[in-house]
GUKOL-286230 format. One record per residue: residue in one letter; x, y, z of N, C-alpha, C, CB in turn. Coordinates in steps of 0.2 Angstrom, whole numbers, plus 2048, in hexadecimal, padded with zeros to 3 digits. Glycine has a CB too. Layout:
BEGIN
AXYZXYZXYZXYZ
...
END
This chain:
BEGIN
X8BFA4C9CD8BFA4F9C68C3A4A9C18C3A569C6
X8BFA489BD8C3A459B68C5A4A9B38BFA419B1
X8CEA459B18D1A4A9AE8D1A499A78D7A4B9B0
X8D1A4E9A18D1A4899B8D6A4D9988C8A46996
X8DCA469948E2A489918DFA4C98B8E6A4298F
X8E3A4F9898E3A539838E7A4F97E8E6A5B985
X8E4A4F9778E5A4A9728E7A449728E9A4C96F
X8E6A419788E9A399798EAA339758E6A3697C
X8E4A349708E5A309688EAA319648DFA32963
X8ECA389648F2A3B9608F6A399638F3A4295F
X8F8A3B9698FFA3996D901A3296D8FFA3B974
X8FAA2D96D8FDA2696C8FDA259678FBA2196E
X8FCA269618FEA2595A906A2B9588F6A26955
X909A2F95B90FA2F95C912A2D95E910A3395D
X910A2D965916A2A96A918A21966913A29974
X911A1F964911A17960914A14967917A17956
X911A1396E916A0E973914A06973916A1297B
X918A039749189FB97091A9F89789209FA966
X9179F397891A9EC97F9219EE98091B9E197C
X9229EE9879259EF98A92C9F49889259EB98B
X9279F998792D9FF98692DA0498E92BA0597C
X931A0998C931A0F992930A1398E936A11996
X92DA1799592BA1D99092BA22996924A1C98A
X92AA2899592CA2D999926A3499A933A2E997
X923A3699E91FA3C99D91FA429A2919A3999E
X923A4799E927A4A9A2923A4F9A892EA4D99D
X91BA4C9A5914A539A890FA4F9AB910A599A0
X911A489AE90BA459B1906A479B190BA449B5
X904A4D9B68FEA4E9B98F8A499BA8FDA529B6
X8F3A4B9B58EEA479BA8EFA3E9B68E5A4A9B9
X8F5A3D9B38F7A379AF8F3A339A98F7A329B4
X8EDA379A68E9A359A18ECA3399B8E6A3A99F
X8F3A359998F6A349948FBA2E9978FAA3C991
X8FDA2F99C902A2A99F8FEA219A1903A2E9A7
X8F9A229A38F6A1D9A58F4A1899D8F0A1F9A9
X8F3A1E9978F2A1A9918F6A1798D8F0A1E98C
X8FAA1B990904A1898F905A1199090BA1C996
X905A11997906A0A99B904A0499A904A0B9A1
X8FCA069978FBA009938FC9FC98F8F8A00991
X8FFA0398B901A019849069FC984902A05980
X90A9FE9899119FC98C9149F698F913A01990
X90C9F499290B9EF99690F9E79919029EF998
X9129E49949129E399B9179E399F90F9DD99C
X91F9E699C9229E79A09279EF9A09259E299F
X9209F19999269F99989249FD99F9229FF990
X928A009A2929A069A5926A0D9A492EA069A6
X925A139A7921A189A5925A1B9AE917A169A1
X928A229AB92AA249B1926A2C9B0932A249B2
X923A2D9B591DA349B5924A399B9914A339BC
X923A3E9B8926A449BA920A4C9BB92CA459B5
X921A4D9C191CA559C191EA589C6915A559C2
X91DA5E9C6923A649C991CA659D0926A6F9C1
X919A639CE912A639D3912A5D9D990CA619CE
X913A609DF916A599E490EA569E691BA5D9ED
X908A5A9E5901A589E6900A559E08FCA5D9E9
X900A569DA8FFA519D3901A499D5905A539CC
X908A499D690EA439D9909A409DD915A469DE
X907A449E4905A409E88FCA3E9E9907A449EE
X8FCA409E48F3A3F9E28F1A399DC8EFA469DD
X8F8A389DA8FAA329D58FCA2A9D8901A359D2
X8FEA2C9DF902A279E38FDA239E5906A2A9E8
X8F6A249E28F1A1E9E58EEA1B9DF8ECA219EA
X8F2A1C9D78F2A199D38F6A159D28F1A1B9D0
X8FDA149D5905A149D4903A0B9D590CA199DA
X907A0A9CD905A039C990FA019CC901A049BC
X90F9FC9CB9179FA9CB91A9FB9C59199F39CD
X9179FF9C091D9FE9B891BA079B891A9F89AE
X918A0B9BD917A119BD91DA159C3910A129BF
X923A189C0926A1A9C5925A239C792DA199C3
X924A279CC922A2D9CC927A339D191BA2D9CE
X929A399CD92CA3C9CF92BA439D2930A3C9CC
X92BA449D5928A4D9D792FA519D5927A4E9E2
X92FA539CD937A559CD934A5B9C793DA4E9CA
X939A609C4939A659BF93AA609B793FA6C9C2
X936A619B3939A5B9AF940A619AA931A569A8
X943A659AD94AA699AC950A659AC94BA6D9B1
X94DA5F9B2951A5D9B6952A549B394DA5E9BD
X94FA549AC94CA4D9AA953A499A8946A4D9A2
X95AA4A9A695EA469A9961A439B0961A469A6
X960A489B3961A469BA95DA419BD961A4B9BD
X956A449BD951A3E9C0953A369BB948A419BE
X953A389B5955A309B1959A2D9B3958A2F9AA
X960A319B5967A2D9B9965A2B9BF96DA319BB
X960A2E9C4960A2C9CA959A289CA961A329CF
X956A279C7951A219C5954A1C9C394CA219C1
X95AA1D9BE95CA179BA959A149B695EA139BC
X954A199B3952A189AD952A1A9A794EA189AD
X951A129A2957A1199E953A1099795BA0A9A1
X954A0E991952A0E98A94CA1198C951A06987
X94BA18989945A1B988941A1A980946A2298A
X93CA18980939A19979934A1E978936A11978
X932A2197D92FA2997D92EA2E98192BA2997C
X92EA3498292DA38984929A3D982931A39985
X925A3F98991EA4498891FA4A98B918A4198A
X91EA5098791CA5598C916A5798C920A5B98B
X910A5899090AA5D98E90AA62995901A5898E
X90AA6798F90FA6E994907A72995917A7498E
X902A6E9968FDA719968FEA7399E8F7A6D994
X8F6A779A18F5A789A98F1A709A98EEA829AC
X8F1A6D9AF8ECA699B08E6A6C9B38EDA659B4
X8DFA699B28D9A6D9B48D8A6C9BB8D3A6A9AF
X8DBA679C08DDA699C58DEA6D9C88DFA689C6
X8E5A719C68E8A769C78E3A7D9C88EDA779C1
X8E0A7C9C28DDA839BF8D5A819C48DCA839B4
X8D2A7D9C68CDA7D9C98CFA7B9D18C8A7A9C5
X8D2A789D48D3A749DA8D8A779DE8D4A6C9D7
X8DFA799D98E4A7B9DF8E4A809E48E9A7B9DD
X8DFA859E18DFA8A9E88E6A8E9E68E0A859F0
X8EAA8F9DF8EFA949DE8EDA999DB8F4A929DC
X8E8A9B9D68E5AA09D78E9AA09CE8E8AA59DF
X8EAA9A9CA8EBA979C38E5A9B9C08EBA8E9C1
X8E0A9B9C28D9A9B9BD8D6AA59C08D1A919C0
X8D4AA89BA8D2AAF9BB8CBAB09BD8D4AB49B5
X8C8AA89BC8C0AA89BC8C0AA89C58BBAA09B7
X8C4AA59CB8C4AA29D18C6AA99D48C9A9B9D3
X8C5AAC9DA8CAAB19DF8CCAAB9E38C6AB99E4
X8D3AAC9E28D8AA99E78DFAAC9E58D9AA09E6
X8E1AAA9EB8E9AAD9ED8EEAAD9E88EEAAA9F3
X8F0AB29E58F5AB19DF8FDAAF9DF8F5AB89DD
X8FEAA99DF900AA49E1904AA19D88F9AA09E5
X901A9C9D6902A9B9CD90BA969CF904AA59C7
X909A949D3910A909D490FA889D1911A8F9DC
X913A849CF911A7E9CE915A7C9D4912A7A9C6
X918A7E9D591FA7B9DC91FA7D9E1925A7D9DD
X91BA7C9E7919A829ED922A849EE913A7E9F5
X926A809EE92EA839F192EA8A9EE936A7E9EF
X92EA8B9E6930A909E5930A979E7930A919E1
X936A9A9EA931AA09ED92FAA69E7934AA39F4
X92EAA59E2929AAA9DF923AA99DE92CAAC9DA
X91DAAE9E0917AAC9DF916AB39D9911AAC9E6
X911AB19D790DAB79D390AABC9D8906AB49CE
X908ABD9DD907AC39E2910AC69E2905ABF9EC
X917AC39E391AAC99E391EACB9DE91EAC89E8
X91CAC49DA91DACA9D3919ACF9D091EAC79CD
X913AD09D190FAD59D090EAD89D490AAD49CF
X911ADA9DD910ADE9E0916AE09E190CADD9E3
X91EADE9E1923AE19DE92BAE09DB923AE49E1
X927ADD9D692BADF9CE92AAE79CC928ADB9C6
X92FAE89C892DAEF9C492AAEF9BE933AF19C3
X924AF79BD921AF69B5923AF29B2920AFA9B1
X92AAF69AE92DAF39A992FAEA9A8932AF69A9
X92FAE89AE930AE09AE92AADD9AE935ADC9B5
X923ADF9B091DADF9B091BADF9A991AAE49B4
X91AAE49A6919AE699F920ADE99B91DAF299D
X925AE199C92AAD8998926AD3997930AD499D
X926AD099F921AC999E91CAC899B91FAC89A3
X917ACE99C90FACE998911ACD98F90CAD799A
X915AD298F919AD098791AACB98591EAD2985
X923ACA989923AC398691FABD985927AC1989
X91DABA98D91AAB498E913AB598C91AAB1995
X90FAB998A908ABA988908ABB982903ABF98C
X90DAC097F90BAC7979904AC997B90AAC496F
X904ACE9808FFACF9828FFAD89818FEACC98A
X8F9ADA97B8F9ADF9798F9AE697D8F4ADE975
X8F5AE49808F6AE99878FBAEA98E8F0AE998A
X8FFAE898B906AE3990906AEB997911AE2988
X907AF1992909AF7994904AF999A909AFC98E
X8FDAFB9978F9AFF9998F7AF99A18F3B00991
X8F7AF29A08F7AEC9A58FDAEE9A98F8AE49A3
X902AEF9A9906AED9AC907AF59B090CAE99A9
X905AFC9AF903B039B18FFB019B58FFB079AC
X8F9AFF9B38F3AFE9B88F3AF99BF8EEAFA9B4
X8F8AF49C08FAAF39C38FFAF59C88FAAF09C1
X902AF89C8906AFB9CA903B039CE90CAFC9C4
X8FDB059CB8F8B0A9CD8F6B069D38F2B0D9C7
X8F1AFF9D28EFAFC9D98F2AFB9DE8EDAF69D9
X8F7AF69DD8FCAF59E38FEAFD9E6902AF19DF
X8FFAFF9E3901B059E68FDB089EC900B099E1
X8F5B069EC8F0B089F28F1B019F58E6B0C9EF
X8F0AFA9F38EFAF69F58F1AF09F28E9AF69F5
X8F3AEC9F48FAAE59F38F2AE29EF8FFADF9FC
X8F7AE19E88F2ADA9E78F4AD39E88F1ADA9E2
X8EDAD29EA8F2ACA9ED8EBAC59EA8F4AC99FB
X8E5AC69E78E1AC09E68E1AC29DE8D9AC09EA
X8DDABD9DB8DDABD9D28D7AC09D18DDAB59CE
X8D2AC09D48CFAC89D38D0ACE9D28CDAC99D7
X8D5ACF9DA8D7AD79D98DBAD99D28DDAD99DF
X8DEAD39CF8E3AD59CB8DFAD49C28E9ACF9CC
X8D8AD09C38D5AD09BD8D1AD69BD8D1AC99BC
X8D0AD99C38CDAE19C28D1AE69C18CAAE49C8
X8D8AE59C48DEAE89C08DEAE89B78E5AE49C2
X8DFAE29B58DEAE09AF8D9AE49AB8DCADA9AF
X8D2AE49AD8CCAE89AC8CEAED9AC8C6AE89B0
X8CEAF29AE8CFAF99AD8D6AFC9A88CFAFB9B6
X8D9AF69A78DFAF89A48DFAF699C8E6AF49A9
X8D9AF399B8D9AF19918D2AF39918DAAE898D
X8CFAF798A8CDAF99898C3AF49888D1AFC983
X8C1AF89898BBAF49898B8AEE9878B8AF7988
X8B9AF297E8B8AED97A8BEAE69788B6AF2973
X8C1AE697D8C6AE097E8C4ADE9848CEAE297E
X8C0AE09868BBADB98D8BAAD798A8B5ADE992
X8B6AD59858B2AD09828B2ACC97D8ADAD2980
X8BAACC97D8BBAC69768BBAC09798C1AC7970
X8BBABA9738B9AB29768BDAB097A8B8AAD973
X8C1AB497A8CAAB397F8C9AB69878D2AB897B
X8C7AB498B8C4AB99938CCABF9928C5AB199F
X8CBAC49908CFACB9938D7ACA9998C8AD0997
X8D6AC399C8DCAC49A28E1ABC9A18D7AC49AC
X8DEAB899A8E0AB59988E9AB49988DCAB5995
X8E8ABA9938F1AB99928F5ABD9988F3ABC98A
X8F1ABF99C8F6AC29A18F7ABD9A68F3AC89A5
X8F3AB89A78F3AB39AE8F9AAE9AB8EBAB09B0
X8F9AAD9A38FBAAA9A1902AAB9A18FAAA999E
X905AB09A090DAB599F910AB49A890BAC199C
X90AAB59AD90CAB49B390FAAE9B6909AB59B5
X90AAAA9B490BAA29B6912AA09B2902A9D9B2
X913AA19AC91CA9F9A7920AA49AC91DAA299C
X91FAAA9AD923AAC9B1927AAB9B8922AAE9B2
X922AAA9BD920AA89C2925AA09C2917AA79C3
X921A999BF926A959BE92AA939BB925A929BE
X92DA979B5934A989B1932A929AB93DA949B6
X92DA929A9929A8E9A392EA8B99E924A9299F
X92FA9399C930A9299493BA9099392CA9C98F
X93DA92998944A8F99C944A8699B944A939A6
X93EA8599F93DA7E9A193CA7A99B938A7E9A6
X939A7D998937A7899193DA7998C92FA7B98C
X93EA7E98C946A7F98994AA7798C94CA8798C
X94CA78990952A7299794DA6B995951A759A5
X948A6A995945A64996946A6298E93DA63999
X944A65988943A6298194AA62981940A6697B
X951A66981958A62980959A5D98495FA66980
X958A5C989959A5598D956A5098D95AA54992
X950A4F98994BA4B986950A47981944A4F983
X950A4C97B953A4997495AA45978956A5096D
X95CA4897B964A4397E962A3D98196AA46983
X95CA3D98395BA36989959A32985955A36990
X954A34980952A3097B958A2A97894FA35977
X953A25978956A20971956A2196A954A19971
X95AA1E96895AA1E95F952A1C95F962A17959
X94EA1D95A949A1995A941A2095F94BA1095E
X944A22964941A2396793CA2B965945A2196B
X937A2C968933A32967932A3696D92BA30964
X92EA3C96A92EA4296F927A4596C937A4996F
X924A4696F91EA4996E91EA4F975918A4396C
X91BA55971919A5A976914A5E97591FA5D978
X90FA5E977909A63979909A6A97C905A6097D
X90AA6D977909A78978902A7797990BA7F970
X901A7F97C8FBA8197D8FBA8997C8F9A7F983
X901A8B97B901A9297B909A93976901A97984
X908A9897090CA99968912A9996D90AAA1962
X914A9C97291BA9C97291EA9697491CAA1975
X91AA8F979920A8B97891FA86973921A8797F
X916A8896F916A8496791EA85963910A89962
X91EA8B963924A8E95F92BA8D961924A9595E
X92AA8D969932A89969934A82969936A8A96E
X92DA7E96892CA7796792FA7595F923A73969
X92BA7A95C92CA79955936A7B954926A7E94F
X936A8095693CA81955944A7C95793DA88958
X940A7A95B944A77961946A6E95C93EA76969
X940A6D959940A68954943A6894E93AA66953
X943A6D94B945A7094494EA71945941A7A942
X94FA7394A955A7394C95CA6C94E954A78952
X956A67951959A62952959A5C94B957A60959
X953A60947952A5B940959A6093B947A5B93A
X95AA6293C962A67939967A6393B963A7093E
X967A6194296EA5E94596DA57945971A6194D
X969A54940967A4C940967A4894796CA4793A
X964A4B94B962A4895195AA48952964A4C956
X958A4A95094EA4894F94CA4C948948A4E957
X946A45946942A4694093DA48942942A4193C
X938A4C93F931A4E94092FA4B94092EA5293C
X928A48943922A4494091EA48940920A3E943
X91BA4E944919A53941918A5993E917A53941
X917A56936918A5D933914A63934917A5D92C
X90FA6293590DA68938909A68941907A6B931
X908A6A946906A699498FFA6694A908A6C94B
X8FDA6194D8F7A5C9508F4A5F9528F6A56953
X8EDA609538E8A659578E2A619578E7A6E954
X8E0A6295B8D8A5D9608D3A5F95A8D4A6196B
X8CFA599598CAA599548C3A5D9578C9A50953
X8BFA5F9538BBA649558B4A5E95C8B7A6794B
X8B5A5895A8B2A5495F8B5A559668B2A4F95D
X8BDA579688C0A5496C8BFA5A96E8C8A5096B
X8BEA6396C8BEA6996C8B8A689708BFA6E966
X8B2A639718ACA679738ABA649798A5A6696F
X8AFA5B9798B0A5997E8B3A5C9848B1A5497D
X8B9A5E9828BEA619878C1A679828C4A5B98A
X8BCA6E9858BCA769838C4A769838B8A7C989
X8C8A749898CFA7798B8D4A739868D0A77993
X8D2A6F9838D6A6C97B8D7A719788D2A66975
X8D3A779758D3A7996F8D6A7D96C8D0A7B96E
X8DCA7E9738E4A8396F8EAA7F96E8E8A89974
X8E9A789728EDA739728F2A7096B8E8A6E974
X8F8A6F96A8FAA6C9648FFA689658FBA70960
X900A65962906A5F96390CA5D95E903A59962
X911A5E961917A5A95B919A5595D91DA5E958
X91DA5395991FA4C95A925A4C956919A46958
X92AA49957931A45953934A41956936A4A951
X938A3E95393CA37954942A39952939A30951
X946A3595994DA3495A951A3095494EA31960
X956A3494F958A3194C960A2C94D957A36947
END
């Protein structure tokens, strides 16, 4: 499967990476954005990949260039892996906090609502929390939270009821059983808008499940400190709430004259890049520099 980066034109005219710089990508995956990097960087800059995905890591290892270093790690964790890589003068840093289309079609966790497979939504197989036992037992009320928080998902209530009715006769354990939960629990004429009906629920699970929105918090403050004077951070949302703690997160550190905006409003994929690759089209980007 070709993977194709989301806004890559954009992100190399932010990131702007020049001969032999370093540069850092704290979401490897299938390395699209990484591998455009390395060029740029060539011929002695460095580029160190990170992904919480130990089969991303190891599906990468048969690209692994000598100025490509790769870590199977939580990018939470992004000064520690720097210290213990000893890597040094960063001139950029990337997050694209997207799913990979891997994930969602290939891994067999049960990411995608269109596949029946085991409800799973891990990017870490260590962790032990899957989406099976948080859906088959959490309590309503933390069920109904999540749906809120991590989705704003209007029917948070009436979903997270309905589920608790199933499991009750029968554990749910595939993404089926749980998108027919879904079904029965929002109202018809919300079956059919251009958004698939189980969208923001699989979604609220999956941040849950792997502590997302914690993680993007821990990785953007330890980004701005690794960074060099000079240096950039560009990061790619896909869903308003870590848009809004990206923006906030930036606004806050241009307050304490530690990062400038470069973008004033967020970058979003051109209506060409939308048709080529459908799964661009919620995508957006900010970008600032280490003052």
């Amino acid at each position: 499967m070709v993977h194709i980066p989301v806004l890559q034109k954009e992100v190399l005219e932010n990131l702007d990476p020049k001969p032999d710089e370093n540069f850092i990508d704290c979401t490897i995956g299938g390395a699209g954005h990484a591998m455009a990097i390395l060029e740029k960087i060539a011929p002695q800059g460095k580029l160190l990949g990170i992904d919480w995905d130990q089969q991303a890591i190891s599906q990468l290892k048969a690209k692994l260039k000598n100025r490509l270093i790769l870590v199977n790690d939580n990018f939470a964790h992004l000064k520690e892996i720097v210290k213990k890589e000893n890597f040094k003068s960063v001139k950029g840093i990337l997050f694209d906090l997207g799913m990979s289309s891997w994930h969602l079609k290939e891994s067999g966790r049960g990411f995608s609502f269109l596949k029946n497979e085991p409800l799973d939504m891990r990017y870490d197989l260590k962790n032990p929390l899957t989406a099976e036992k948080l859906i088959n037992f959490w309590s309503e009320p933390e069920i109904e939270r999540i749906l809120k928080e991590f989705s704003e998902e209007k029917f948070a209530r009436q979903i997270a009821r309905q589920i608790i009715r199933e499991r009750r006769v029968l554990q749910i354990k595939t993404t089926f059983q749980l998108v027919k939960a879904i079904k029965k629990a929002v109202p018809t004429k919300y079956q059919y808008p251009k958004i698939h009906f189980a969208t923001r629920a699989f979604q609220a699970l999956r941040i849950a499940v792997n502590g997302e929105l914690d993680n993007v918090a821990e990785g953007l403050s330890q980004a701005a400190d690794i960074l060099d004077a000079g240096g950039k951070i560009a990061v790619i949302s896909f869903h308003s709430l870590e848009d809004r703690m990206v923006k906030n997160f930036f606004k806050d550190k241009a307050k304490e004259n530690v990062l400038k905006i470069i973008t004033k409003k967020p970058v979003v994929p051109s209506f060409k890049e939308i048709k080529i690759n459908p799964s661009s089209r919620s995508s957006k980007l900010r970008a600032a520099i280490k003052i």
